[in-house]
Structure formats: structure tokens, C-alpha cells
N, C-alpha and C positions, 0 to 999 in steps of 0.2 A: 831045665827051666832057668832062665838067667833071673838077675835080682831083679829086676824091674814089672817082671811078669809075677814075681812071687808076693812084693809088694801089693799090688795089684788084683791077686785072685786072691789074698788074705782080707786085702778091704771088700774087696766083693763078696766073698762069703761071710763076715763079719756083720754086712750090713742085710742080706737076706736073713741070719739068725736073727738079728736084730729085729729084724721086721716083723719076722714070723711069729716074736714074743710079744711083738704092739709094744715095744719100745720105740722111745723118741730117742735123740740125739742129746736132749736133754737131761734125759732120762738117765742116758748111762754116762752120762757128765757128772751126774748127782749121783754115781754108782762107786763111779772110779776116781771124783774128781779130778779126773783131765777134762780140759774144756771143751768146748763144743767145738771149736778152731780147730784143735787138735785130729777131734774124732774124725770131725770133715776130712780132713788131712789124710787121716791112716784108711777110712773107707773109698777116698778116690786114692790111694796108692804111691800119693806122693811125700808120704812121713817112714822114712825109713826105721820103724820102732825098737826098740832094744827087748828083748826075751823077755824078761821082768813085765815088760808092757803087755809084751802081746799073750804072756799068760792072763793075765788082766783082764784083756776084751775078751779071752775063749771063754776065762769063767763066770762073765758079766753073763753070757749068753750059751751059759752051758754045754761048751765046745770045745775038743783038744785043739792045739796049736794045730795035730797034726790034721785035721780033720776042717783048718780052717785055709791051709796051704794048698789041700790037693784040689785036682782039676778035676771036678767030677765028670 
């Protein structure tokens, strides 16, 4: 899986856990504060985030990194 695809199926799995908990964008802006700008960003694939981060979103939404990369 190259980087761009990884990006990419993290923001997408990020944003269905998100969703699945009725969480807003907001919501987890007021979680983690990082902004909404951001979040946009790392759910459409185009914020290349640092580890530190993206443990961040798994735990927002109750979810391993590893669990948030794979292509189910």
C-alpha cells in the first residue's frame, strides 16, 4: 500500500468510527483540540499526520492505529 492510499483509508476509517459514535467534526475538535480544518484534512487523506496524531484520532474513537490503516 503506498502512502497516499494509507493516508487515505485512515481518514476513511476514522471518519465511519466517527460517525458510528454520532460524533461531529466538532466534536472531536473539542476532543483533541485539533481543529475542524485539520480533521477535514486527515479524513479526506490529504494531512499526512505524525503517530502522536493519529494515536489521538484512534483513541478519540476507540480504535487501534492498526485497525484504522487496514483495508477491510
Amino acid at each position: 500500500m503506498d502512502e497516499q492510499n494509507i493516508l487515505k483509508t485512515f481518514g476513511f476509517n476514522f471518519k465511519i468510527a466517527r460517525m458510528k459514535l454520532n460524533l461531529s467534526q466538532d466534536n472531536i475538535a473539542d476532543l483533541t483540540n485539533f481543529s475542524k480544518a485539520y480533521i477535514s484534512n486527515v479524513e479526506r487523506g490529504k494531512h499526512n499526520l505524525s503517530l502522536i496524531n493519529a494515536l489521538k484520532f484512534a483513541k478519540v474513537v476507540n480504535k487501534s492505529i492498526e485497525e484504522l490503516i487496514s483495508e477491510a
